[in-house]
C-alpha positions in Angstrom: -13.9 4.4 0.8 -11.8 7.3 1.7 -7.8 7.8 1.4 -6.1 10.5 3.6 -9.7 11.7 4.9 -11.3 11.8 1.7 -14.0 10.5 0.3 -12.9 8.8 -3.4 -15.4 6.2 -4.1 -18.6 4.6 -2.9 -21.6 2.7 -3.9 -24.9 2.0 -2.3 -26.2 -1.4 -3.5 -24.3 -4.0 -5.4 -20.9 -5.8 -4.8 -17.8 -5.1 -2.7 -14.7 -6.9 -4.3 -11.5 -7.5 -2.6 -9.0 -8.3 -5.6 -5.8 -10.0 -4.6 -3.1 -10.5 -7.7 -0.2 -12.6 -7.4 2.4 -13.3 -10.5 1.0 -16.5 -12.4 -2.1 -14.7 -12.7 -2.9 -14.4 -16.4 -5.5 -12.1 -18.9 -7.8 -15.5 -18.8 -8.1 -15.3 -15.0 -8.6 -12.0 -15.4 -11.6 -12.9 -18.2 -13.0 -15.5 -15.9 -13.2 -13.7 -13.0 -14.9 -11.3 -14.2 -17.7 -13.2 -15.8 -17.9 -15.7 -12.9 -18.6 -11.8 -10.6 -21.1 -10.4 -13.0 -22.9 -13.7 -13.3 -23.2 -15.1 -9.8 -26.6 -15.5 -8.7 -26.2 -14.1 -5.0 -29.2 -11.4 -5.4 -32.4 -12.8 -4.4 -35.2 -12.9 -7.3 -38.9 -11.9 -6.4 -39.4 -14.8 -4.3 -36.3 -14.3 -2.3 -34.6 -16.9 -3.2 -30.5 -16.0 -4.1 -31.1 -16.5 -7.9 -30.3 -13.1 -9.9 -26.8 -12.0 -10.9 -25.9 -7.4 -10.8 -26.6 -8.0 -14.6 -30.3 -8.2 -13.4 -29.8 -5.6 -11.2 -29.3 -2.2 -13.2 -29.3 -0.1 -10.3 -26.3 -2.0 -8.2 -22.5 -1.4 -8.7 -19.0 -2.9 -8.1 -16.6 -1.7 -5.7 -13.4 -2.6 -6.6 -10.8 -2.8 -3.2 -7.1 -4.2 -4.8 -6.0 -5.9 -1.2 -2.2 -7.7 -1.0 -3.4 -8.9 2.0 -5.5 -11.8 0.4 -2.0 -13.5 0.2 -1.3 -13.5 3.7 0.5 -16.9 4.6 -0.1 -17.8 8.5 1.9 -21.4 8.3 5.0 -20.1 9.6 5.2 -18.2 13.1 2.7 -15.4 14.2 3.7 -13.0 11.2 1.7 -12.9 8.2 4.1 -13.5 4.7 2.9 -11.8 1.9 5.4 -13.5 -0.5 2.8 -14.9 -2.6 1.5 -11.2 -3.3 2.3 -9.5 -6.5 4.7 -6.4 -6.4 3.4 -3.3 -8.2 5.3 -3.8 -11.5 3.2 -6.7 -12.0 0.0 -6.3 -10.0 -0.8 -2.9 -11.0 -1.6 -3.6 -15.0 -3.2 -6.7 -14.2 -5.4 -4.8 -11.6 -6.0 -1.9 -14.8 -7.0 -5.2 -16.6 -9.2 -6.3 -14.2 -11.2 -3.1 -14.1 -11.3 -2.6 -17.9 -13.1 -6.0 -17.9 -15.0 -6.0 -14.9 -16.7 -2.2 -16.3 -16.7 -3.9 -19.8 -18.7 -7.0 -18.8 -21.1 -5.3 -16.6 -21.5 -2.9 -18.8 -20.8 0.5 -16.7 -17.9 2.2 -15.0 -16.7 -0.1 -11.8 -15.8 2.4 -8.8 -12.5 1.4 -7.0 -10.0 2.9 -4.7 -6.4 3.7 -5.0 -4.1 0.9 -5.6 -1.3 1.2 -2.9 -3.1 3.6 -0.8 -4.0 3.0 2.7 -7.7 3.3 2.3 -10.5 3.3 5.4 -13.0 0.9 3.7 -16.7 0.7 5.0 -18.8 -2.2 4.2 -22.4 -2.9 5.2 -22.5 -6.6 4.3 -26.2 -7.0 4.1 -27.1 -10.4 4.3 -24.3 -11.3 5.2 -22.9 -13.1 1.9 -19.2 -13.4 2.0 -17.9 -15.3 -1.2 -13.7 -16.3 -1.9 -13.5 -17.3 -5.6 -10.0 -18.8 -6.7 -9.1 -18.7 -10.3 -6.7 -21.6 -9.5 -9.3 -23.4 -8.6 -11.7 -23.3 -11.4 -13.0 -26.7 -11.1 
């Protein structure tokens, strides 16, 4: 991941997280989010069969991207509305939150990028294994 030409963060194996907060988010969607990434099953075990979580897999990281555009509304017209997104006042504790949590409960340092910054991500999805998890739908 690089803002303004520069390199600032990057992993090799693990998990790529796009993060999208918006204002009734809450510290317990922050808690269950972060178990329900560090606990997901999507590595596949010796018989290659998707049943190991990162926790299983010491040597695979987190890559934390915070992306308002997760929020994009396309009801209305041809322009995405990004009403639902939190502004920074808001969206940038909760996103310190997150990654206090997410390093906390897998038990090393999560790498991210630069909230607010246009970044140039890269991502080699290997697999591919593309997963949206919705704390407001928890059930």
């Amino acid at each position: 991941m690089a803002v303004e030409g520069k390199e600032i963060s990057s992993i090799d194996e693990g998990l790529m997280v796009l993060l999208g907060i918006e204002d009734n988010d809450t510290d317990e969607d922050v808690q269950w989010l972060c178990s329900k990434i560090v606990n997901l099953r999507i590595f596949d075990d010796e018989q290659g069969v998707m049943n190991e979580s990162i926790l299983q897999n010491p040597g695979m990281d987190i890559l934390l991207v915070s992306q308002f555009t997760l929020f994009a509304s396309t009801k209305k017209g041809n322009r995405p509305s990004y009403i639902r997104a939190s502004k920074p006042d808001f969206a940038v504790p909760m996103y310190e939150k997150f990654i206090a949590e997410l390093s906390r409960q897998l038990g090393k340092e999560v790498k991210t990028g630069v909230f607010g910054a246009y970044m140039q991500v890269s991502l080699v999805n290997d697999g591919p294994v593309t997963i949206c998890i919705d704390t407001k739908n928890k059930e």
